[in-house]
TIVEXRO-802813 format. One record per residue: x, y, z of N, C-alpha, C in turn. Coordinates in steps of 0.05 Angstrom, whole numbers, padded with zeros to 5 digits, always signed. Layout:
N
XYZXYZXYZ;...
//
This chain:
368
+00017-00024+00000+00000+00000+00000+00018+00025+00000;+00011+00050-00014+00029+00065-00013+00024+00087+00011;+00050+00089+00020+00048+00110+00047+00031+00137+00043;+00016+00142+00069+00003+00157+00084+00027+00188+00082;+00017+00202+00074+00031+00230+00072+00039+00235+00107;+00025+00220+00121+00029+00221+00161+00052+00206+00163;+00060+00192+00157+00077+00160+00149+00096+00173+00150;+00102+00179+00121+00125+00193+00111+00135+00210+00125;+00117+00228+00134+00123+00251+00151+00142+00245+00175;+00127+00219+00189+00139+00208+00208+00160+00198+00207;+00171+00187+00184+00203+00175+00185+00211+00186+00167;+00208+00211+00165+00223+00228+00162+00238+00242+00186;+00215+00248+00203+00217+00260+00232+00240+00235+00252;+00234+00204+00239+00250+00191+00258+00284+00192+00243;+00285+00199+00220+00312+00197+00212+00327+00221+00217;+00310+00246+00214+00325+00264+00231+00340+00260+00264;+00317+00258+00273+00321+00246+00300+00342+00225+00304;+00358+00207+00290+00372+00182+00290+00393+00205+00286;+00394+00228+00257+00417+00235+00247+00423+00252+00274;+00410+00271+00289+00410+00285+00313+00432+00276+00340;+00422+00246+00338+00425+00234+00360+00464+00227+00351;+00465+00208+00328+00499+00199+00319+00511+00223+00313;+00494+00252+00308+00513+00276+00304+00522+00279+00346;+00508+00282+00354+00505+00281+00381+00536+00271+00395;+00526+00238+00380+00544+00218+00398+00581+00219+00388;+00574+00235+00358+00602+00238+00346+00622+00256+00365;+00609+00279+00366+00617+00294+00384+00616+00283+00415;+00604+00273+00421+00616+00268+00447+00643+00255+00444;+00639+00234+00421+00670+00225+00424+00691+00235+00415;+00688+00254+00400+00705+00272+00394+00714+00284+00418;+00702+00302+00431+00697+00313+00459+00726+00295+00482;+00706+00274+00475+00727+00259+00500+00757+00259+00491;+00761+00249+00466+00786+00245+00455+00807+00268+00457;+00791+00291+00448+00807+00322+00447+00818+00321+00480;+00798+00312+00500+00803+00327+00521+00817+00305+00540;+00820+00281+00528+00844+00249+00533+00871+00255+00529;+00863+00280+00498+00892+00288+00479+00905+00303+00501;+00881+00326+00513+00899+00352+00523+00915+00340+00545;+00898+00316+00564+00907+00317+00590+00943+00300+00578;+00945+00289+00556+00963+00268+00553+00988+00293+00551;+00981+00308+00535+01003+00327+00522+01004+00345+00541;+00991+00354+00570+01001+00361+00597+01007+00360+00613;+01015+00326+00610+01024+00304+00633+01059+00302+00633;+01068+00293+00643+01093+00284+00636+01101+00268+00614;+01119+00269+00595+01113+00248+00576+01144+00242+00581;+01146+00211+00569+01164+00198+00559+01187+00198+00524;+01192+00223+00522+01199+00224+00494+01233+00225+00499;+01237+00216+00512+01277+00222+00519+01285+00204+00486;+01318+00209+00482+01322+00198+00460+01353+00190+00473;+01368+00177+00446+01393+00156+00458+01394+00154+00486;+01385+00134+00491+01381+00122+00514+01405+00102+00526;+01411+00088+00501+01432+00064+00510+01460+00081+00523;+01468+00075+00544+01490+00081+00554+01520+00082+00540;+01534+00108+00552+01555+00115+00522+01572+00129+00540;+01597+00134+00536+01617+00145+00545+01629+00159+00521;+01634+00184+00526+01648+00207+00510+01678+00197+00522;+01693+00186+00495+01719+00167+00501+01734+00196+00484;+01732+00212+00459+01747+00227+00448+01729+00255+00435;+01745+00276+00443+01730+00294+00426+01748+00309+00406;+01752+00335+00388+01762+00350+00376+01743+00367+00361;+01741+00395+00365+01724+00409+00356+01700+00404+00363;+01681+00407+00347+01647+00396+00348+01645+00370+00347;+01664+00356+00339+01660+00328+00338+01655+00308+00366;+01654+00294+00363+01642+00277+00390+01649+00250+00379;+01661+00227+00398+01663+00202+00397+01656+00188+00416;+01639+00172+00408+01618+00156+00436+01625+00119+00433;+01631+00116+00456+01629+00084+00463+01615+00075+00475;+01596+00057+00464+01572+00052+00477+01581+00020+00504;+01563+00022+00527+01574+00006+00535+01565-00020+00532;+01576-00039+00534+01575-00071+00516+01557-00085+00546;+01536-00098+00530+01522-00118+00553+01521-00142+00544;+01549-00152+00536+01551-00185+00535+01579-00179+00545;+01591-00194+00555+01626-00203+00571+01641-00212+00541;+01628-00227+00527+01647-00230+00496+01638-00215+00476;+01665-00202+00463+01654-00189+00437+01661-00198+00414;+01648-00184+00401+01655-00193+00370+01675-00184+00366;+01696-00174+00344+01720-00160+00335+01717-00160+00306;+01720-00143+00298+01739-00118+00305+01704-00105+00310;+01710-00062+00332+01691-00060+00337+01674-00043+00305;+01655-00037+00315+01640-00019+00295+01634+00010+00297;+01645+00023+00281+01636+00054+00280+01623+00062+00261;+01607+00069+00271+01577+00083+00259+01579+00114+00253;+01582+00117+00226+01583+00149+00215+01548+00157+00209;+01551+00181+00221+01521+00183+00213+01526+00212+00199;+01501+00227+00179+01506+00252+00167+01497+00279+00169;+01510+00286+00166+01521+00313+00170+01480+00331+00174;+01477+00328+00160+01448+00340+00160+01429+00336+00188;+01423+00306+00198+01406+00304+00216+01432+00292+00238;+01407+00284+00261+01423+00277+00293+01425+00255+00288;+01452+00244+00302+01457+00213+00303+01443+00201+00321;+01424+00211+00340+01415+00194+00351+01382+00177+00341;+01385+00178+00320+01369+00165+00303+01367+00137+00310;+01397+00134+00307+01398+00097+00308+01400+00088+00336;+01384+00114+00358+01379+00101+00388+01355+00112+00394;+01336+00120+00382+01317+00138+00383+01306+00122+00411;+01295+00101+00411+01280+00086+00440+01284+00061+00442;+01276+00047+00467+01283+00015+00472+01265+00003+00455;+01271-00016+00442+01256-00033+00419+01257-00015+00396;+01264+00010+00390+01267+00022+00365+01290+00028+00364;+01318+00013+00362+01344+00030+00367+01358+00001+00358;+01372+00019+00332+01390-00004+00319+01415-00012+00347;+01425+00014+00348+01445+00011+00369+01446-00017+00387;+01421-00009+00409+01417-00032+00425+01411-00052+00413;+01400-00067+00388+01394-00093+00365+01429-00099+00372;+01450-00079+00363+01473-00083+00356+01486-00097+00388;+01481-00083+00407+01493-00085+00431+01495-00119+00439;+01459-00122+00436+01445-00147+00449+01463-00168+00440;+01473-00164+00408+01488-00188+00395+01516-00187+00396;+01531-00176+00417+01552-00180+00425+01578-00158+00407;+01563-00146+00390+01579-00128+00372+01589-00099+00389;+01611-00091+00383+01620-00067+00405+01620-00040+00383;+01604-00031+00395+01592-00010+00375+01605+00025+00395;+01621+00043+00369+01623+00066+00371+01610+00083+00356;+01607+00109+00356+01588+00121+00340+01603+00161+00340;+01599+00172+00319+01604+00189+00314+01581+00212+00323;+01589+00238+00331+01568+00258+00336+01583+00279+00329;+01574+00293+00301+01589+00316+00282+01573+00337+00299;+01563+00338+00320+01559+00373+00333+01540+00383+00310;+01549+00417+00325+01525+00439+00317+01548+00458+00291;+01553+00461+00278+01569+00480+00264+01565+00512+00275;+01586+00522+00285+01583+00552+00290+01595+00568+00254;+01584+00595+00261+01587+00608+00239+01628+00608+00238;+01643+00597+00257+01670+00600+00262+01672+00571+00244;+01655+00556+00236+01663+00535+00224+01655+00532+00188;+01655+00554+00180+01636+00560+00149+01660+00554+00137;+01690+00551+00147+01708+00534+00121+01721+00512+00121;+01697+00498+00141+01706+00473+00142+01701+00449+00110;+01722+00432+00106+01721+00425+00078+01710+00405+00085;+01703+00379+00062+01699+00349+00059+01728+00334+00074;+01756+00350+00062+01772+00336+00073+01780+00336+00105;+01769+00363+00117+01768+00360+00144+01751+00337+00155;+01729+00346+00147+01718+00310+00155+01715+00293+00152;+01725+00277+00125+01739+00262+00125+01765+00246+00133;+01789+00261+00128+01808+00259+00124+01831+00277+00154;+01808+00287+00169+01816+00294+00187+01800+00289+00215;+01763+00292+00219+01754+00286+00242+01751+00267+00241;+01748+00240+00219+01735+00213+00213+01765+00201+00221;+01780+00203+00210+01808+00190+00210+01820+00196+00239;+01815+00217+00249+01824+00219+00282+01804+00197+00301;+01783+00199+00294+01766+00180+00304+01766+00153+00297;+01765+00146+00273+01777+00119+00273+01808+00111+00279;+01819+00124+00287+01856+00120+00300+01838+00116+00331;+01838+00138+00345+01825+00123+00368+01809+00105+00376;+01788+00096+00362+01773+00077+00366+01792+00046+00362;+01815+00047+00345+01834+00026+00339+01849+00022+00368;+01859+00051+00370+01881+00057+00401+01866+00042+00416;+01829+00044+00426+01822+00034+00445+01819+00003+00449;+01814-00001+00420+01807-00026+00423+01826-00051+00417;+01853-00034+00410+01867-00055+00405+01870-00071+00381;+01850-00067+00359+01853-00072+00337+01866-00057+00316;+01877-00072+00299+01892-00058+00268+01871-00046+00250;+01842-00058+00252+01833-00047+00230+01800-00057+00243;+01776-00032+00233+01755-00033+00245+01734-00040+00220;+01711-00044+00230+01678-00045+00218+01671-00025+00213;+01667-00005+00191+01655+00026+00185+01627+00017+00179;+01603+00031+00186+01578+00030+00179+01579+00060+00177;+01571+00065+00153+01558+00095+00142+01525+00099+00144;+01514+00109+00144+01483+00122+00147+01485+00141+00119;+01466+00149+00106+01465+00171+00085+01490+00187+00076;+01485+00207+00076+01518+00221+00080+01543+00208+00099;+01535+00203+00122+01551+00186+00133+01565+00156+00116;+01552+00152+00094+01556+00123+00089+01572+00133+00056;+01563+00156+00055+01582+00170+00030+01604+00169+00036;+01611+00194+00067+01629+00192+00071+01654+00158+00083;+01632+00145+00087+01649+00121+00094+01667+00108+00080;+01651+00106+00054+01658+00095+00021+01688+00114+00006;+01685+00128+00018+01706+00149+00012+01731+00141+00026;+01720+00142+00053+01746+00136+00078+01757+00113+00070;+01738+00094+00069+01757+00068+00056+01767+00063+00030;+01761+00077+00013+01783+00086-00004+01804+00097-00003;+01811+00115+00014+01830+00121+00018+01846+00112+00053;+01836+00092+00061+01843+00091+00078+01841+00064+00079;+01835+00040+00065+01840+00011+00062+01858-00010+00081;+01875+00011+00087+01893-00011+00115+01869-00007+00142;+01860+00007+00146+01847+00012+00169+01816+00005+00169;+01803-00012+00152+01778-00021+00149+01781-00054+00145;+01768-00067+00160+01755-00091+00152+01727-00096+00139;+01716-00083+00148+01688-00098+00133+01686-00061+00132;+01669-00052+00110+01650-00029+00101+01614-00034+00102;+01598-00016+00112+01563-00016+00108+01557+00005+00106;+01540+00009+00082+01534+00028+00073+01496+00025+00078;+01487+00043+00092+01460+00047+00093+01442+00067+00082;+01427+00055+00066+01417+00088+00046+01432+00108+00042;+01461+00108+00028+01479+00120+00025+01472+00128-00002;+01490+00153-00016+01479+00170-00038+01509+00164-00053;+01518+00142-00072+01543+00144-00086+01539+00144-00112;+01520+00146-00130+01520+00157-00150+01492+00173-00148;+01509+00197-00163+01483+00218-00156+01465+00232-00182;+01475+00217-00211+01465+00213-00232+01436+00213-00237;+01416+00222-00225+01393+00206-00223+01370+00236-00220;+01343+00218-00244+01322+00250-00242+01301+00227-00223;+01307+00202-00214+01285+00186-00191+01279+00205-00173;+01295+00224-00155+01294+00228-00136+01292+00267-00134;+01279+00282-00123+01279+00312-00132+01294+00322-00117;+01306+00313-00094+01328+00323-00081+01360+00326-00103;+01358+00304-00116+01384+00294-00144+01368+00320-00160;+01349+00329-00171+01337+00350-00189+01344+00373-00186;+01334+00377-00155+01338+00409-00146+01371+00419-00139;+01385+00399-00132+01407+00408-00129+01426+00409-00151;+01415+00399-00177+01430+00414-00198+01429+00433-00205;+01407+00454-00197+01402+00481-00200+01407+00501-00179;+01426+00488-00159+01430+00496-00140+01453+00526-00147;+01464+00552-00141+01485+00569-00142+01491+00558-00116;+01515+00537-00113+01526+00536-00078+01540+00558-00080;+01560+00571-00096+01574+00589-00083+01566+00619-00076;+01552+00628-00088+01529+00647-00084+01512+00633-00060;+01503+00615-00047+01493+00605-00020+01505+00613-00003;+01538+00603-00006+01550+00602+00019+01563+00626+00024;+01562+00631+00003+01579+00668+00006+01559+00678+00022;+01528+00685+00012+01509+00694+00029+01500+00686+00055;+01505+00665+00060+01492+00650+00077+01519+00638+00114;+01543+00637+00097+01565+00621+00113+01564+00593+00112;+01546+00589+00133+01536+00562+00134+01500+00560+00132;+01499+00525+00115+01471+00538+00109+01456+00523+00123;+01428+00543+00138+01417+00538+00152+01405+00511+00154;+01395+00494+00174+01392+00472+00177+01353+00476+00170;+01347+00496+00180+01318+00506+00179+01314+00496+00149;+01332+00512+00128+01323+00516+00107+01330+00486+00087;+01352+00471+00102+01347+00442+00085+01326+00422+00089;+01308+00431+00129+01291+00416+00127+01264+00424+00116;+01266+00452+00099+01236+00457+00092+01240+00440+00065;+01266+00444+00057+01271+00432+00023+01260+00406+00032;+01268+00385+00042+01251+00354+00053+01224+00354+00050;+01211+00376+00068+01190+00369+00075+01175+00373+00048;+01180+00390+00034+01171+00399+00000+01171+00375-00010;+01188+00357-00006+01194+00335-00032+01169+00320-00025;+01155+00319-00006+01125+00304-00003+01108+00316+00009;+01104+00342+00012+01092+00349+00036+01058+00350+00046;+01048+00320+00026+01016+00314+00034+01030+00292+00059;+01048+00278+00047+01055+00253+00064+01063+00265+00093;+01091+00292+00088+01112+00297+00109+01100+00315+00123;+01071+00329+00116+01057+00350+00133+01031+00354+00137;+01010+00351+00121+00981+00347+00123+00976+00309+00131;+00980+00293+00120+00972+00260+00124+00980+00260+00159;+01010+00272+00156+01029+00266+00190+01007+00278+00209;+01009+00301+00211+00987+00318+00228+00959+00310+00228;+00935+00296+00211+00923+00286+00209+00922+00260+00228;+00941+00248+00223+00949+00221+00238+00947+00225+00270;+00961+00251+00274+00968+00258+00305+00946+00265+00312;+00919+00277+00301+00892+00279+00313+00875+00262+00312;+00882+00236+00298+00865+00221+00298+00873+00198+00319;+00897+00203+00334+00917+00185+00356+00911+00198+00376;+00913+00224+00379+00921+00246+00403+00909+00231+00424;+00889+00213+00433+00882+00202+00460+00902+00172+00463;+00916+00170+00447+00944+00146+00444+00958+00154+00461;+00972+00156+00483+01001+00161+00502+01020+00158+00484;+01028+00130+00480+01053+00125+00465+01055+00130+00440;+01026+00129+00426+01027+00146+00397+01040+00165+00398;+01028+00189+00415+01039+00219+00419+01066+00218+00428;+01084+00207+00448+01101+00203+00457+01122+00192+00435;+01120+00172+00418+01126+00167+00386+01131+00189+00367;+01109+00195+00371+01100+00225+00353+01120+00246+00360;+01121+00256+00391+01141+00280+00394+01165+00264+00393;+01171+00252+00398+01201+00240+00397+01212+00241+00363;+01201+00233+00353+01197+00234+00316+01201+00262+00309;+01189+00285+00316+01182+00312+00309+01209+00318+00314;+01219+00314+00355+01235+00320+00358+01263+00315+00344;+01265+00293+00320+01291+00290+00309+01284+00301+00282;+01258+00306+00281+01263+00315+00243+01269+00343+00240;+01263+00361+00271+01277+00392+00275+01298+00393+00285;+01303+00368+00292+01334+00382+00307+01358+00378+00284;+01362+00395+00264+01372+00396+00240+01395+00414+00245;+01418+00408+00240+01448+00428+00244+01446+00446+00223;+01462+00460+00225+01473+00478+00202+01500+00461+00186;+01499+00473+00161+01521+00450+00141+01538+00485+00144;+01563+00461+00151+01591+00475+00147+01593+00492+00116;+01599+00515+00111+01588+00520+00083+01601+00509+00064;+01635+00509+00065+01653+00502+00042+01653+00467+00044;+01644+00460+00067+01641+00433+00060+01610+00428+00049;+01584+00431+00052+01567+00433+00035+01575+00438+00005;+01587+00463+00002+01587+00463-00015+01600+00453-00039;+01631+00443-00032+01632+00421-00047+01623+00394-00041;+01605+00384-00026+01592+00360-00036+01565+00369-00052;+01550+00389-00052+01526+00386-00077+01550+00393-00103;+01570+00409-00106+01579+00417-00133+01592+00386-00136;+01615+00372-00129+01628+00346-00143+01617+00327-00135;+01584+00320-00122+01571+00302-00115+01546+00295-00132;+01524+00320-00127+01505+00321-00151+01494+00334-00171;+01521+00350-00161+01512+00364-00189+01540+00347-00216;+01560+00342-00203+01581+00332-00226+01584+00302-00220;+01570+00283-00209+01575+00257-00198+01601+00245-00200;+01628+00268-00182+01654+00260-00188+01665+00225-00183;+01645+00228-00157+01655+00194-00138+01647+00175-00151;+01627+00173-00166+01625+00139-00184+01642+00147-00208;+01649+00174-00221+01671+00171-00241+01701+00171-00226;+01706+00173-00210+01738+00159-00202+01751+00188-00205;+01730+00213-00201+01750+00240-00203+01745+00251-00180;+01733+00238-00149+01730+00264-00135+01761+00265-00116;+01765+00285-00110+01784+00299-00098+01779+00301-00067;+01793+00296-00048+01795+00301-00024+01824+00316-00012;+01828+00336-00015+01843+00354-00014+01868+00345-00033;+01888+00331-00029+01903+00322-00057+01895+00301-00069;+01885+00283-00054+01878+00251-00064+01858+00240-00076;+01854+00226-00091+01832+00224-00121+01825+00196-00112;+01801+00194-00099+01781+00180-00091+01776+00151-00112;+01792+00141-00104+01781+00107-00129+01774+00090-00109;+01736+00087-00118+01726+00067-00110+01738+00029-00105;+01748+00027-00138+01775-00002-00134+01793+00008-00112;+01790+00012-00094+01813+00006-00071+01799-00008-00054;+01762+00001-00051+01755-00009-00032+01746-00050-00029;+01774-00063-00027+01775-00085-00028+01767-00109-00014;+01751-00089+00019+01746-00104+00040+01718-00110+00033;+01702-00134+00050+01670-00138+00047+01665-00117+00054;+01636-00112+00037+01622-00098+00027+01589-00104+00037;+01576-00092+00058+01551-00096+00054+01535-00074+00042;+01515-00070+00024+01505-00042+00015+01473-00043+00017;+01461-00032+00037+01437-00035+00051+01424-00013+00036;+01400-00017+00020+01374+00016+00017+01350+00004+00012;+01336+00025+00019+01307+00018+00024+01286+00026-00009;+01281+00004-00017+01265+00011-00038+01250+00036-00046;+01233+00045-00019+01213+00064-00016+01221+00094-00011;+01255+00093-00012+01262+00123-00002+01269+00142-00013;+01250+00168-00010+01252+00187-00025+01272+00205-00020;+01281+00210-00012+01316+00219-00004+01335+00208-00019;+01345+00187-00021+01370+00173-00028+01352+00153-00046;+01334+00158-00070+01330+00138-00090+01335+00112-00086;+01333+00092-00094+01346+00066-00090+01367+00068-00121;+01366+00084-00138+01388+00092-00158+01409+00097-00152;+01417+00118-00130+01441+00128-00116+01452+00108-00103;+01444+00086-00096+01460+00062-00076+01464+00038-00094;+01439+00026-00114+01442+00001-00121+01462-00006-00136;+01479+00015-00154+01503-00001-00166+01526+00002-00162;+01527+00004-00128+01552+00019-00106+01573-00007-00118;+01562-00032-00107+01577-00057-00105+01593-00061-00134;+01582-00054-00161+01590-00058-00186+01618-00042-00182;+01627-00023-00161+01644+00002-00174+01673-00007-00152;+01665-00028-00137+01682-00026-00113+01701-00053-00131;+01725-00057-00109+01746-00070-00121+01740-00103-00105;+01725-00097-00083+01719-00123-00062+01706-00150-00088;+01721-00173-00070+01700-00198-00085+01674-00208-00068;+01674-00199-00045+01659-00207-00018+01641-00181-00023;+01617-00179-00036+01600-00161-00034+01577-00165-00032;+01554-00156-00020+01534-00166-00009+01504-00136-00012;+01484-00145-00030+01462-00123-00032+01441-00124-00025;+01431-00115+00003+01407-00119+00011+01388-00101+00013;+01368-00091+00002+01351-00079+00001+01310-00086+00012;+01301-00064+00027+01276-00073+00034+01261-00051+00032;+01236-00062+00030+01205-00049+00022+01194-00029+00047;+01219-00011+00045+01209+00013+00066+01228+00032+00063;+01222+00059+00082+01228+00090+00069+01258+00097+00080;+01266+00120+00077+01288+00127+00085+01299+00124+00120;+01267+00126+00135+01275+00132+00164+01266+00103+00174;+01234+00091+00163+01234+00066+00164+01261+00035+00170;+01281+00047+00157+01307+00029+00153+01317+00028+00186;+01303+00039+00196+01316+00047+00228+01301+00047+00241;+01277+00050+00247+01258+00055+00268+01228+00040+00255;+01223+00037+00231+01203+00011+00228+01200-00020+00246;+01177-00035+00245+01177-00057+00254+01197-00080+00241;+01197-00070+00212+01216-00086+00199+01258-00079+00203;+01256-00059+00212+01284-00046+00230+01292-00076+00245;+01274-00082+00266+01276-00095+00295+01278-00128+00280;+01257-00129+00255+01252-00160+00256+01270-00168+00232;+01280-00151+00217+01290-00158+00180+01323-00149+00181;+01321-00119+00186+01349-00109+00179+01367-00107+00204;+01357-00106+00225+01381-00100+00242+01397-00136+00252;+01374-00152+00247+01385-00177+00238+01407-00180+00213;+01395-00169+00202+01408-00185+00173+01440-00168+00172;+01437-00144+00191+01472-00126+00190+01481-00145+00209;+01467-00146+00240+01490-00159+00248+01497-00191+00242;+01489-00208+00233+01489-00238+00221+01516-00227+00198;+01514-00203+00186+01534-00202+00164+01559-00193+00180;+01558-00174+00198+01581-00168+00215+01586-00187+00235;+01574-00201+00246+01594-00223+00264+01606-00251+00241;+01591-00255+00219+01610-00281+00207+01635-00271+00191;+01642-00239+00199+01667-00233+00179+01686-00226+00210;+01671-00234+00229+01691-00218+00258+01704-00243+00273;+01705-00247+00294+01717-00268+00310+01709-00257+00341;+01703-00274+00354+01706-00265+00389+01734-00265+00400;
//
């Protein structure tokens, strides 16, 4: 039978009433959540960062050398030093317990040191590549040898850090046993990636003349540009739809807290790594220069592991995958996985895939 014009009327009147009531109830839970969020983000929180215990064993200038302390009685040998780059904080690879390559490294008996390149003062705008290379990296790996008693150590590089590693053991081959390169940038040939784009249009020397050293502010707005639905509207989104999460938020500022805490780049060393890095890709052609000495990848003869993450928009998986083709080693090893630049370190797959698969490669080339 067809409805009564009263009928209709009426459920009409009841669907309002229904929509009234779930608009109602949305808001309350909204309500609660906002006001779960405020009390969480006025509480005390838990966001501390490198946590694992470390002793400042050597310094010089801004540089910093850290020995982490070992919680097994046997170690592996030779130990490991961890270069990290120049742009963000090294404490990345300790960010928290269960998220911290470091401690993965500790647990398995490996004796892990680690580099901390400081804050650059404007008294540091002519610092070169070969100073840090060839002068803070090389002072630091002599001590870490002095301490440990070994002839020759484990280098793990990070991004820039892992540039510069590839470098050091080229020119520095008596003093390396095993090389790891992690989402490292060694050929810089590449339109995959818009970081490789924009810095061919870069004037560095007109930068650094104006600038000294260039601001850390202004390399992390360049980042956040290269995605910024993902790196700024999706993120923030995420954090209001968590904000009644503790450890979400606690995650969350701890995260925030490393993607601002950005140094300033030394200027003359910035600036020749974008001019003979990506804008002229000197180091995979066998011409870059480190104050007299001409960088050939064939020297680097020791194993080789070369770690990048498929998904990372920073360092392409172009700039790393045909590292191993250029080196002189017969022991070379390429492992790559299905996650982003920061992922490689602080993902679930960090804890269960890669920080396994480094140290399984660094203890069967070491000895106790």
């Amino acid at each position: 039978m067809p409805k009564t014009e009263t009928t209709a009327s009426a459920e009409q009147a009841d669907q309002k009433t229904e929509t009234r009531i779930n608009f109602a109830r949305e808001m309350d839970f909204l309500q609660k959540k906002f006001l779960k969020g405020v009390e969480i983000l006025t509480s005390p929180m838990d966001t501390a960062t490198a946590v694992s215990p470390s002793e400042l064993v050597y310094q010089e200038d801004r540089m910093k050398l850290f020995h982490y302390t070992p919680v097994k009685q046997k170690l592996h040998t030779p130990p490991v030093l961890m270069v990290y780059a120049l742009v963000n904080r090294q404490y990345m690879l300790d960010l928290q317990p269960g998220r911290s390559v470091i401690q993965y490294l500790l647990s398995q008996g490996i004796d892990v040191y680690l580099i901390d390149w400081g804050y650059p003062s404007q008294m540091d705008k002519f610092i070169t590549l070969e100073d840090y290379i060839d002068g803070y990296l090389n002072n630091a790996v002599d001590k870490v040898l002095e301490l440990s008693g070994e002839s020759k150590l484990t280098i793990a590089g990070i991004c820039q850090g892992g540039t510069f590693s590839a470098i050091y053991s080229s020119l520095h081959p008596d003093k390396i046993k095993n090389l790891i390169t992690i989402v490292a940038p060694i050929d810089f040939d590449t339109d995959t990636g818009l970081l490789n784009i924009w810095a061919k249009g870069l004037d560095v020397d007109k930068m650094a003349k104006s600038f000294g050293n260039i601001p850390g502010d202004f390399m992390n707005i360049g980042f956040l540009l290269m995605n910024p639905f993902r790196l700024v509207m999706d993120k923030y989104i995420g954090f209001m739809i968590n904000i009644d999460d503790k450890d979400f938020v606690n995650n969350f500022i701890r995260m925030e807290k490393w993607i601002f805490d950005s140094p300033d780049q030394a200027g003359a060393a910035w600036k020749q790594f974008i001019r003979d890095c990506y804008q002229k890709n000197l180091l995979i052609k066998g011409e870059l220069k480190i104050g007299a000495k001409t960088v050939n990848l064939k020297n680097i003869t020791m194993p080789v592991l070369n770690i990048f993450a498929e998904y990372d928009h920073l360092v392409p998986p172009a700039c790393s995958r045909e590292f191993t083709k250029h080196v002189g080693s017969k022991d070379t090893e390429i492992a790559s996985f299905p996650t982003g630049h920061i992922g490689i370190f602080v993902s679930s797959k960090s804890q269960k895939e890669i920080c396994p698969r480094m140290s399984e490669w660094i203890i069967k080339r070491s000895s106790e």
